[in-house]
C-alpha positions, 0 to 999 in steps of 0.5 A: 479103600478110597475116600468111601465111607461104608456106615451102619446104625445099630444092625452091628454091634458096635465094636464088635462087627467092624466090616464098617467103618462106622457104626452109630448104635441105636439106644435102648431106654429102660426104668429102673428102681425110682422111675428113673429112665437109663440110656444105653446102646452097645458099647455100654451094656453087654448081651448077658447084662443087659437080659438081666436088665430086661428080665427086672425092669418094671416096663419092657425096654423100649428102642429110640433111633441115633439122633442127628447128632450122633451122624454129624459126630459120625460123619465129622470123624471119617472126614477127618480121616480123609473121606468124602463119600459116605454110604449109609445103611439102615434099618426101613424107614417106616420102622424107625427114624434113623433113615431120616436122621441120617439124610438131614445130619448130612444136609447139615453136615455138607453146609459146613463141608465142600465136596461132600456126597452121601448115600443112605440106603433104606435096606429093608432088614436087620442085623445080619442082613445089614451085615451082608450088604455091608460085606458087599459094599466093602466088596465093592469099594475094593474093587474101585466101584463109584459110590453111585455103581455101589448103590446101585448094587447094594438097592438091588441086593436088598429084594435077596433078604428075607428075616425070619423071627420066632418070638417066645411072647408078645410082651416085648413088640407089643410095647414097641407098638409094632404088633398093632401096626402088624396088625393093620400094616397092608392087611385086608379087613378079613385077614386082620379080623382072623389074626386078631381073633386067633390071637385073643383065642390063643391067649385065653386058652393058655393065659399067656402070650401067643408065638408069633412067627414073622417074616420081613423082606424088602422092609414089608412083614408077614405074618407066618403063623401062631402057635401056643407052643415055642418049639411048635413055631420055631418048626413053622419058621424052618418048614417056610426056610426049608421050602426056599432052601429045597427050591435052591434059592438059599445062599446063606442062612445067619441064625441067631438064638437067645434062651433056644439053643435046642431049638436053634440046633434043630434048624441048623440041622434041618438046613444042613439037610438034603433030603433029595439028595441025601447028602448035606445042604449046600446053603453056607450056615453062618450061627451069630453069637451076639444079637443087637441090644435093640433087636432083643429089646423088640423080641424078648430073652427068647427067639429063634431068628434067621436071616436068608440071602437068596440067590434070586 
């Protein structure tokens, strides 16, 4: 183990992913009854609890990033326990301040502490792809790698991550304001004009929300495709999947599903799948039982997620 600190924020779920050392969860704000405003992370509030909180309160949850605070606590704790070097990992930068709020705590930290480094590692994806390179600097720190030949690594790693998402409404990433950057993040004026105008036809024609399917790498997203029904887009998703997977590039697939377990049975199977070969996939098929309070803050009660490392 050595004097290295391996740090997530709210990707894992505290207490119950432990391949880091540390995890500094992120919040959730919601308003209940009498306007008021509650503040809970993952420790606080389980999966089932906190669906039934979304599904009765009057606006959609919103996400906030741990604060410096919560990393200086985070970074005294370990260094108590006689670590010096800390690696960190975040969800992108240009998603959430978290990033940032880990550098300058630790600026403010090392005033206080001599002989101190850090790492932060703006990883360009989520949950189980946190998760990966966290098991991959674990990994390494075994084998007696420095904190700067880990980082090297683990930058490198972060291009061989690919998020997909099938999400049942906008409601929920529409308050978060991520569907008007979406819409003008790095996006010609003819694509944006085309995306808006589906948008708005899909919502009339069936008066409500369209299926979105997003894919993010490198912390970039991309938009798959809409549809106006959920199974219809959760097959969008797994037809892009399965190209890469036919094409061998596909090491592991984590899969995540809340309200969807039909359609989530239906991608394993299709990844499990050969049809070149006839014989089962080669692709390590990891199914998620719990799912991050603010990934589900951002999607809704229902999705169809995946997270694919790649080989190359």
């Amino acid at each position: 183990m050595g004097n290295l600190a391996i740090v997530t924020d709210g990707s894992l779920i505290p207490g119950k992913d432990q391949i880091a050392d540390a995890v500094v969860p992120f919040y959730v704000q919601y308003e209940i009854e009498h306007g008021n405003t509650s503040i809970l992370s993952g420790q606080e509030v389980d999966q089932a609890r906190f669906l039934l909180i979304q599904e009765g309160c009057r606006q959609p949850p919103t996400t906030s990033a741990p604060n410096l605070s919560d990393f200086i606590q985070t970074y005294e704790r370990l260094y108590a326990c006689g670590y010096t070097d800390f690696l960190v990992l975040t969800v992108p930068e240009n998603y959430s301040g978290t990033f940032a709020n880990a550098k300058a705590a630790f600026l403010d930290f090392s005033e206080n502490h001599t002989g101190v480094r850090i790492k932060v590692i703006d990883t360009g994806t989520t949950v189980a792809g946190v998760k990966y390179l966290a098991e991959e600097a674990v990994r390494l720190r075994d084998l007696g790698l420095s904190l700067e030949r880990i980082s090297e690594k683990i930058e490198a790693a972060r291009g061989r991550i690919e998020l997909f998402v099938t999400f049942d409404t906008l409601k929920y990433i529409g308050a978060s304001g991520r569907v008007a950057e979406l819409a003008e993040h790095r996006r010609g004026e003819t694509a944006k004009r085309y995306a808006k105008g589906i948008a708005a036809k899909l919502v009339a024609l069936a008066h409500h929300s369209p299926k979105l399917v997003l894919s993010v790498r490198g912390g970039h997203e991309k938009i798959l495709g809409f549809s106006l029904d959920f199974n219809n887009a959760v097959n969008r998703m797994t037809n892009v999947i399965e190209e890469r997977e036919l094409d061998g590039e596909i090491r592991r697939c984590y899969l995540y599903q809340s309200q969807a377990e039909t359609e989530a049975r239906k991608v394993s199977h299709r990844l499990n799948y050969d049809r070149r070969d006839m014989v089962f996939s080669t692709v390590e098929i990891v199914e998620e039982t719990e799912i991050p309070l603010a990934l589900l803050a951002v999607t809704g009660p229902k999705l169809v997620a995946a997270v694919c490392i790649y080989d190359k």
